[in-house]
C-alpha positions in Angstrom: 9.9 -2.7 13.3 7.6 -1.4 11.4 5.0 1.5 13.1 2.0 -0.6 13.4 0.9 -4.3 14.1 0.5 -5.5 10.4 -3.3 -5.3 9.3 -3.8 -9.0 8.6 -3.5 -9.7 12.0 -5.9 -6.7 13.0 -8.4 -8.5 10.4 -8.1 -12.5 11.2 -8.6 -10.5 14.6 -12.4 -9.2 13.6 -12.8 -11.7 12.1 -12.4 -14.4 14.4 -14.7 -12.0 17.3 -17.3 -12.3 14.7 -17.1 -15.9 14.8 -16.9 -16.4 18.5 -20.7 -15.5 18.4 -21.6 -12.5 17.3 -21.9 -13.6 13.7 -25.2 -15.1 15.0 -26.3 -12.5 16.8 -25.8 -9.6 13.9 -26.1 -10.1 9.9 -23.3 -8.5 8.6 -21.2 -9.1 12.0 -18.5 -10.6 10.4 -17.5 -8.4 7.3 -18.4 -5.2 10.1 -15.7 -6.5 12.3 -13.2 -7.7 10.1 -13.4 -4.1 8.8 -13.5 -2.6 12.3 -10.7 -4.0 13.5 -8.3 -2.8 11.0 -10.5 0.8 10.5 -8.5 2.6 12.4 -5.5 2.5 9.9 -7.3 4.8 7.9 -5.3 7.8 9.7 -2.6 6.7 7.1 -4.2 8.6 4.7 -2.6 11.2 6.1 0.8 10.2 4.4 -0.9 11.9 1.4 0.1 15.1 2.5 4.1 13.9 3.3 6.2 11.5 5.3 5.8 13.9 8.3 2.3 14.6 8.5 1.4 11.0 8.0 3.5 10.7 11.4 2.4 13.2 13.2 -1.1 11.7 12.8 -0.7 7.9 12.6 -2.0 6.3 15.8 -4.2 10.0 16.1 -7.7 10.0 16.8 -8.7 7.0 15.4 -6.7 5.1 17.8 -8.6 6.8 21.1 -11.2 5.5 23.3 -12.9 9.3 22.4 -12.8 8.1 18.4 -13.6 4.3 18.5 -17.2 5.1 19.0 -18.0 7.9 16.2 -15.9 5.1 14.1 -18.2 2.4 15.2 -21.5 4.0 14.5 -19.9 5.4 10.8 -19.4 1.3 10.0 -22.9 0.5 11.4 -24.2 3.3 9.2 -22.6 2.0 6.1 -23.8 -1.2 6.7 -27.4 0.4 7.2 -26.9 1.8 3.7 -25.9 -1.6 2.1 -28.5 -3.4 3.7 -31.5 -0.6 2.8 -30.1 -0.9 -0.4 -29.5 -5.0 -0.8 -32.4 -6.2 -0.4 -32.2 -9.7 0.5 -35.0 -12.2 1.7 -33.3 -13.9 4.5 -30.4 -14.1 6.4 -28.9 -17.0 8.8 -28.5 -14.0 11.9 -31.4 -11.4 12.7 -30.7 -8.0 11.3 -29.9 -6.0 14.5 -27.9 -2.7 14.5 -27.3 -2.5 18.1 -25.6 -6.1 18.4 -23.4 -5.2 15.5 -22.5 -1.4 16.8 -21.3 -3.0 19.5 -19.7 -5.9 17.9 -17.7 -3.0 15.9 -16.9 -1.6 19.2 -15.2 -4.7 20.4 -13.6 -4.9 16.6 -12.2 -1.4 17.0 -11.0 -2.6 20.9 -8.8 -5.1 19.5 -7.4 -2.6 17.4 -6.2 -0.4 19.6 -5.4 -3.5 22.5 -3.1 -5.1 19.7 -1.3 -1.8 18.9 -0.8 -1.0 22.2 1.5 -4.6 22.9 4.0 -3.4 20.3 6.6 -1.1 21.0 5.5 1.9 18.6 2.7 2.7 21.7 -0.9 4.5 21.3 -2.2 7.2 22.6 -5.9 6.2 23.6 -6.7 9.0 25.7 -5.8 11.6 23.2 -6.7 14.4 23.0 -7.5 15.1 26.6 -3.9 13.3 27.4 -1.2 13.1 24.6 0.8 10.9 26.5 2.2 7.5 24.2 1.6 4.0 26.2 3.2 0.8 24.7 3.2 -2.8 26.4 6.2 -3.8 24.1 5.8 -7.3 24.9 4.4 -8.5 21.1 6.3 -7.8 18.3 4.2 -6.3 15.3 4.7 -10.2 13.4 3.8 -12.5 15.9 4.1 -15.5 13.9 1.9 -17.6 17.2 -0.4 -15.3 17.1 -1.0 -15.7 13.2 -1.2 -19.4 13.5 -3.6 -18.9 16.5 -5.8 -16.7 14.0 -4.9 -18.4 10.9 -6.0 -21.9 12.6 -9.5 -20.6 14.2 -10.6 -19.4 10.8 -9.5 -22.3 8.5 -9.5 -25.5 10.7 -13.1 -25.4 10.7 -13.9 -24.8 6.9 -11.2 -27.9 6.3 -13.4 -29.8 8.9 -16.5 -28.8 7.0 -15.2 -30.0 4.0 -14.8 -33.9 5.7 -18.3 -33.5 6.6 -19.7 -32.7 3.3 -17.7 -35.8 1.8 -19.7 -38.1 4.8 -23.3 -36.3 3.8 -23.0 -35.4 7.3 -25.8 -32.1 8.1 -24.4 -28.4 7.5 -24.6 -26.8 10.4 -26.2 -23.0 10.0 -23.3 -21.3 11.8 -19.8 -23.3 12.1 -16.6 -22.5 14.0 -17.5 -20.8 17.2 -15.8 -23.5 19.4 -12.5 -22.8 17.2 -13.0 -19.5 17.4 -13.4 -19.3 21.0 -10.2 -22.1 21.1 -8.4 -19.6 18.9 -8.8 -16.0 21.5 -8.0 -18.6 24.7 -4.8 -19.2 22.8 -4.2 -15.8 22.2 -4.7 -14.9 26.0 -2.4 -17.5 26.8 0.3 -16.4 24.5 0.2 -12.9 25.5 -0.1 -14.1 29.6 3.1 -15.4 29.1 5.0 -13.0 27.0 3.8 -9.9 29.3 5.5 -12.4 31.9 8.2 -12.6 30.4 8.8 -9.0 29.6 8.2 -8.4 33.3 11.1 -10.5 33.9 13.4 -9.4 31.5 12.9 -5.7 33.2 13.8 -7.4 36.7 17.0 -9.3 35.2 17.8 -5.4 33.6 17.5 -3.6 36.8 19.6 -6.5 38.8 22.5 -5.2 35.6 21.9 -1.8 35.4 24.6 1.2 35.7 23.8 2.8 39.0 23.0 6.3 37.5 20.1 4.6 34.8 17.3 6.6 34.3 14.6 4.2 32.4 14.9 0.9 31.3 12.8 -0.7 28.0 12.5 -3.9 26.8 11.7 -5.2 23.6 10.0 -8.3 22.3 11.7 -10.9 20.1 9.4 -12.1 17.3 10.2 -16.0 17.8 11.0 -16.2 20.7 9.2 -15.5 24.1 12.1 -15.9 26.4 14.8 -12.9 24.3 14.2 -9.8 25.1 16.5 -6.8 23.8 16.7 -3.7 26.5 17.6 -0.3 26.3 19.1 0.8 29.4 19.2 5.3 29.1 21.7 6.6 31.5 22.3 11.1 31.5 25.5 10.4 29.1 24.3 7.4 27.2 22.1 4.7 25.6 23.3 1.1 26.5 21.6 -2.3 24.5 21.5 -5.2 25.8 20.1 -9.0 25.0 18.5 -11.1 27.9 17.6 -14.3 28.5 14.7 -14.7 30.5 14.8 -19.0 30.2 18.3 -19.1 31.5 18.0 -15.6 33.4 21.3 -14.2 31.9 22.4 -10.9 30.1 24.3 -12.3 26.8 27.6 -10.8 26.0 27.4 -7.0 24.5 29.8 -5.2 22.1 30.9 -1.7 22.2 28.4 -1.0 19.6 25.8 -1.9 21.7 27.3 1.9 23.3 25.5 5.2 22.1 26.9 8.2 23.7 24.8 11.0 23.9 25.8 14.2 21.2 26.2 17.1 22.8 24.6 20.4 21.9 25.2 22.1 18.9 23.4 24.6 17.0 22.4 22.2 14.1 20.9 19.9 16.9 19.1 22.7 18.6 17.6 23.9 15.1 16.8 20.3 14.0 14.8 20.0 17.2 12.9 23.2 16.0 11.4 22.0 13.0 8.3 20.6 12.2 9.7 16.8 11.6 11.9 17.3 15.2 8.7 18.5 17.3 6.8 15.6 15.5 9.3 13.2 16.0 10.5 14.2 19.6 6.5 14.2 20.6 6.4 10.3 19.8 9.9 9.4 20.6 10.6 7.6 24.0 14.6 7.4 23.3 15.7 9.4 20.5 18.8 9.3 18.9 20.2 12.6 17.0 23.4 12.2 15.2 24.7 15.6 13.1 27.0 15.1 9.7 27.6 17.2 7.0 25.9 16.8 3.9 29.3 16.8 1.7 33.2 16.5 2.9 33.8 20.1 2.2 34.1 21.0 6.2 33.2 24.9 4.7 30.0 23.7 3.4 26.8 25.1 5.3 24.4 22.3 4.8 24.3 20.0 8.1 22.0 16.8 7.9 20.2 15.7 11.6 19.7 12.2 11.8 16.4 11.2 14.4 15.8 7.6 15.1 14.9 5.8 18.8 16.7 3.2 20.6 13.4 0.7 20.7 13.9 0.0 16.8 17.0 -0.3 16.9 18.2 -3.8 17.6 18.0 -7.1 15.0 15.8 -9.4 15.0 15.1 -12.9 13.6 13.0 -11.7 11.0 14.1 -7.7 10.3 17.9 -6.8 10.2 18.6 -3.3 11.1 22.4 -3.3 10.7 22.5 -3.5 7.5 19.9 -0.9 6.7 18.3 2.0 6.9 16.9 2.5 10.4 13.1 1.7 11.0 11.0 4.8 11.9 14.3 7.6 11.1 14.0 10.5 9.8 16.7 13.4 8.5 16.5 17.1 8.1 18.9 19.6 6.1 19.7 22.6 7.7 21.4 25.4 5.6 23.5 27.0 8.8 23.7 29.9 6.9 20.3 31.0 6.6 18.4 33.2 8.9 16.5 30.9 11.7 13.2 30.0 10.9 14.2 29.5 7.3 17.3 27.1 7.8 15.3 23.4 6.1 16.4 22.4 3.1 14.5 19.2 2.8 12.9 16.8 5.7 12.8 13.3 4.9 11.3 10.1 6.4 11.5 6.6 5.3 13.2 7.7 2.4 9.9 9.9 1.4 10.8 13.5 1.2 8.2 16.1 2.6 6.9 18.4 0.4 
């Protein structure tokens, strides 16, 4: 639940590329891409300058197909530095810059394909479209798809190890075929839960209410075949759990219900500020919710609660019930004050911005 696939996947991920065989093809392919493939994470410097701005510009530029080559030919061009700088008299791969630009470029791919199959979304065509695509059919832990990773990189050093006991001849490069055994693995794991997560959209629209508007589904972390689904009708948001094995919608309870609040003037100046435009720019189904900020009824100060209906379900490895919503964010309105100078404070995963 958290708002991007979790970087030691993105680095196993470069990592493992480099091995498939570009490691041979490039010195310096492997550290490049193990780097690439988590570079574009470096937007989150952002979150320097507040909660908000951090969010308005996570999954920014960095994350397009207009930025992933500037970002390829900055790695290449540290790596230039190092190597005029290092001077070393051999190395097992030739030096060649354009083999490891573009093995950056396919690092830097993987980022953005790996972001895109969690439910947060990209948008890679920014800033000539600022529309947010997500394939929601691989949860941001994938515990599979760290094995698969996990398994490609060590299997073959433990393997090396047995050989050195036996004397048998070091190879010069080692692990390619369990690279390459490692990505097939990952294609097949993510051909069958894009599969699935077609299905569970079929079984969703078989159970929908005849007035739904969208339907989303969300992946399950352990399990391929659960799927939890947001159904958005014009007066409400309506969960619900499907099993795509057995083909059935499991039992719901009435808080599996959110009704839709209707307008107020807190809500309408809470959209109006800097965190709601951010937050209602990414949001695919947002939740506002409108409270006071003490039980004096009198009191001025109104708190607007944003989260979305994607992050909000459990999970075998993240409860949200019994915390703080993933990816919510609140804004305190003084009523009383003229418009345009109504926030109090705007906070965001319980960082305040300045």
């Amino acid at each position: 639940m958290l708002s991007k696939m979790e970087p030691v996947t993105h680095l196993l991920t470069g990592a493992v590329l480099a091995r498939a065989g570009l490691n041979r093809k490039a010195a310096y392919a492997t550290a490049a891409m193990t780097i690439a493939a988590e570079f574009p994470d470096i937007d989150t410097a952002w979150s320097a300058l507040g909660p908000v701005t951090g969010f308005q510009h996570h999954r920014g530029i960095t994350h397009t197909f207009v930025g992933v080559p500037f970002e390829a030919a900055l790695l290449v061009g540290a790596f230039w530095l190092l190597h005029r700088w290092w001077k070393r008299p051999q190395w097992r791969a030739p030096v060649s810059w354009g083999w490891l630009y573009a093995g950056c470029l396919l690092a830097l791919l993987s980022h953005l394909l790996l972001d895109w199959t969690n439910n947060y979304g990209i948008r890679p065509f920014f800033p000539f479209n600022a529309r947010w695509y997500a394939g929601s059919f691989v949860f941001i832990v994938e515990p599979v798809l760290l094995a698969l990773l996990i398994g490609a990189l060590v299997l073959p050093w433990l393997f090396g190890l047995i050989n050195a006991e036996v004397g048998a001849r070091k190879p010069k490069f080692t692990g390619r075929g369990w690279a390459i055994a490692g990505l097939v693995g990952i294609a097949a794991l993510y051909a069958l839960r894009y599969t699935e997560h077609g299905k569970a959209l079929e079984i969703a629209a078989q159970n929908q209410p005849p007035d739904t508007e969208r339907i989303f589904a969300s992946p399950e972390p352990t399990n391929p075949f659960v799927w939890h689904v947001v159904l958005e009708t014009p007066a409400l948001y309506q969960r619900m759990v499907i099993d795509t094995h057995r083909e059935l919608v499991l039992p719901a309870s009435p808080a599996d219900t959110f009704y839709k609040p209707e307008t107020t003037l807190a809500l309408l100046a809470a959209k109006r500020t800097y965190l709601g435009e951010v937050y209602l720019d990414w949001s695919m189904f947002p939740v506002l919710s409108e409270g006071q900020v003490d039980d004096d009824p009198r009191h001025p100060l109104k708190a607007v609660t944003f989260t979305d209906m994607r992050f909000l379900y459990d999970t075998s490895l993240l409860r949200t019930s019994s915390r703080t919503p993933p990816l919510g964010a609140t804004v305190i309105l003084d009523m009383a004050a003229p418009e345009g100078q109504r926030v109090v404070e705007m906070t965001m995963g319980g960082r305040v911005q300045k």
